[in-house]
Residue, then its C-alpha position, 0 to 999 in steps of 0.5 A: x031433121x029426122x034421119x031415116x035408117x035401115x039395117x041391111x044384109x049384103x053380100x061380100x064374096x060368100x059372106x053376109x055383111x051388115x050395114x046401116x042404110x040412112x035416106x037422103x033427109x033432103x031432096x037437094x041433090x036429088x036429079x032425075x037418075x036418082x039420089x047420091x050414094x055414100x059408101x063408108x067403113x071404119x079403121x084399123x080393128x074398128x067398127x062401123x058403131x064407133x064415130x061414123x054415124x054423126x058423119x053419115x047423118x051429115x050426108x043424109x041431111x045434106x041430100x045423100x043415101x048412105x051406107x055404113x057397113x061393118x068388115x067380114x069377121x068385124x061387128x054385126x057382119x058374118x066371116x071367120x076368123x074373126x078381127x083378122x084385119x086383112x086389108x085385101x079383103x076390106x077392099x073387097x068388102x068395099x066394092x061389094x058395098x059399092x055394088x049394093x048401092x048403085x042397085x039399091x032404088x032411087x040411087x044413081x049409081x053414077x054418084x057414088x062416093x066413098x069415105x074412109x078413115x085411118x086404115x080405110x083412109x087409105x082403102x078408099x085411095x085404093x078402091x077409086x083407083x080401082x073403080x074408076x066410077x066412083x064419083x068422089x072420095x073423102x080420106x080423113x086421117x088416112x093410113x096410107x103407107x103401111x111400111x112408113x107406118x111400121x117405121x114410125x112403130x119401131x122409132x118409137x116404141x123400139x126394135x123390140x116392139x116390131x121384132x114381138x109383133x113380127x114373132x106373134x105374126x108368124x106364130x098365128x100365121x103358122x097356127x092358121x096353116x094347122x088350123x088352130x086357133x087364132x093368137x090374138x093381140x091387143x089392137x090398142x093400149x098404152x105406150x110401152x104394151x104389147x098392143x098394136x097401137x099404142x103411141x101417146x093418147x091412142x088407147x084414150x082416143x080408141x076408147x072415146x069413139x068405140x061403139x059396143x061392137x068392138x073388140x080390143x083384140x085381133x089376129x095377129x097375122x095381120x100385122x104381117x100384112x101392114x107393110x104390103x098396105x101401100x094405098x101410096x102406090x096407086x094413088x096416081x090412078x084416082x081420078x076423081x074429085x078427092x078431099x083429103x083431111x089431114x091431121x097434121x100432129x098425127x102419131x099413128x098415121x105418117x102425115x107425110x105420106x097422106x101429104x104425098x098422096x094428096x099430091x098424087x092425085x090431080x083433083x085433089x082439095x086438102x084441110x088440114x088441122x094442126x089436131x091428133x089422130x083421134x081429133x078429127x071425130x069430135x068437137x071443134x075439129x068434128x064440126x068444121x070438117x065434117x061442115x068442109x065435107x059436106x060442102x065438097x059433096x054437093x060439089x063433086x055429086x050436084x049433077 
């Protein structure tokens, strides 16, 4: 089945933003208000080149518009500074996106649904209970407790590894206020480096699903933002159908709060694989998620 895809520019808070826009391949969920949206965006530093596009080609087959777009300062997009991984202004970016779909042609904007993985896992929760017309989400390998997540760094990797990060952070941050250039930090690497990331089998992982727009680096003040990103605390305001795919051997993202915000949310469904935080994108796992996907779409977005 051919999958038709566009570029396209939108607009978030002043900056230009780049997308992919794939049609619906199928009329299945077509009505007469017009066709299903769904709106998706990567994870911690990522790009929208690395593992999304054969989960949007899915949708597209299965009879929904898609839009898959990069951050402000990420890939294709335009913004300053660049790899500052804000997770405030991703959300913005989210509901500017959200916007251009519901306007876009033939869209009925009162099936639009969002999908997120790892960071934007947790965006997604935040952006439904936000904009309580969105019709659906789906969060995979979800980010949904930035401080759970630090502690999970520092019982692993050690004091001195938060205490590091901590100290870059706030030497960039004080940089920004003088307007200097950003200090810039590995997003990924192996145990024992001095990257963000770097539990057993993420540089690995990283590295299989990356497109060629990404770049292994970020700012470092970011890292003094991941603690106040606790999609957790508002997950009770989601009230729309939610699908959450967990990764139950996950080393990254605490499964504990993915479980809890699962339990938080009325209407929600849960799959869950006893897999890796990176082995949800592909193989085996890919195959029966994204077929569990699909399925609960033409659940929530029939009519």
């Amino acid at each position: 089945m051919e999958i038709s895809r566009e570029t396209i520019d939108f607009d978030s808070h002043g900056t230009r933003c780049e997308a992919w826009y794939l049609r619906a391949a199928s009329d299945e969920l077509t009505t007469s208000r017009g066709r299903p949206c769904v709106v998706m965006a990567h994870g911690f530093g990522a790009t929208r080149d690395a593992g999304l596009l054969p989960f949007a080609e899915r949708f597209a087959a299965a009879g929904s518009d898609v839009l898959v777009f990069d951050y402000r300062g990420f890939g294709t997009s335009d913004g300053e500074p660049r790899q500052d991984v804000h997770h405030l202004r991703h959300r913005e970016d989210y509901h500017a996106a959200i916007a251009v779909a519901r306007a876009r042609r033939g869209v009925d904007p009162s099936r639009i649904a969002i999908w997120g993985s790892s960071y934007s896992g947790g965006h997604v929760i935040a952006v439904a209970a936000k904009d309580q017309r969105v019709a659906a989400v789906i969060s995979q390998g979800a980010a949904m407790d930035g401080l759970a997540a630090l502690l999970m760094v520092r019982s692993g990797a050690g004091t001195g590894k938060a205490a590091a990060l901590t100290k870059a952070g706030l030497r960039d941050a004080a940089g920004a206020l003088r307007r200097r250039p950003p200090v810039l930090i590995p997003i990924v690497g192996p145990p024992g480096s001095d990257a963000v990331i770097s539990a057993p089998g993420a540089d690995a992982g990283y590295r299989h699903i990356m497109g060629p727009t990404f770049r292994n680096e970020m700012c470092a003040r970011g890292t003094l933002r991941i603690a106040l990103n606790r999609p957790i605390s508002v997950a009770g305001k989601v009230t729309c159908p939610t699908f959450v795919v967990v990764a139950e051997d996950d080393n990254i993202a605490p499964v504990s709060s993915v479980h809890e915000v699962a339990k938080r949310i009325r209407r929600s469904e849960v799959l869950s694989f006893p897999c890796g935080h990176f082995d949800i994108y592909v193989g085996e796992v890919f195959e029966k998620s994204v077929t569990e996907q699909v399925e609960f779409l033409r659940r929530s977005l029939a009519t």
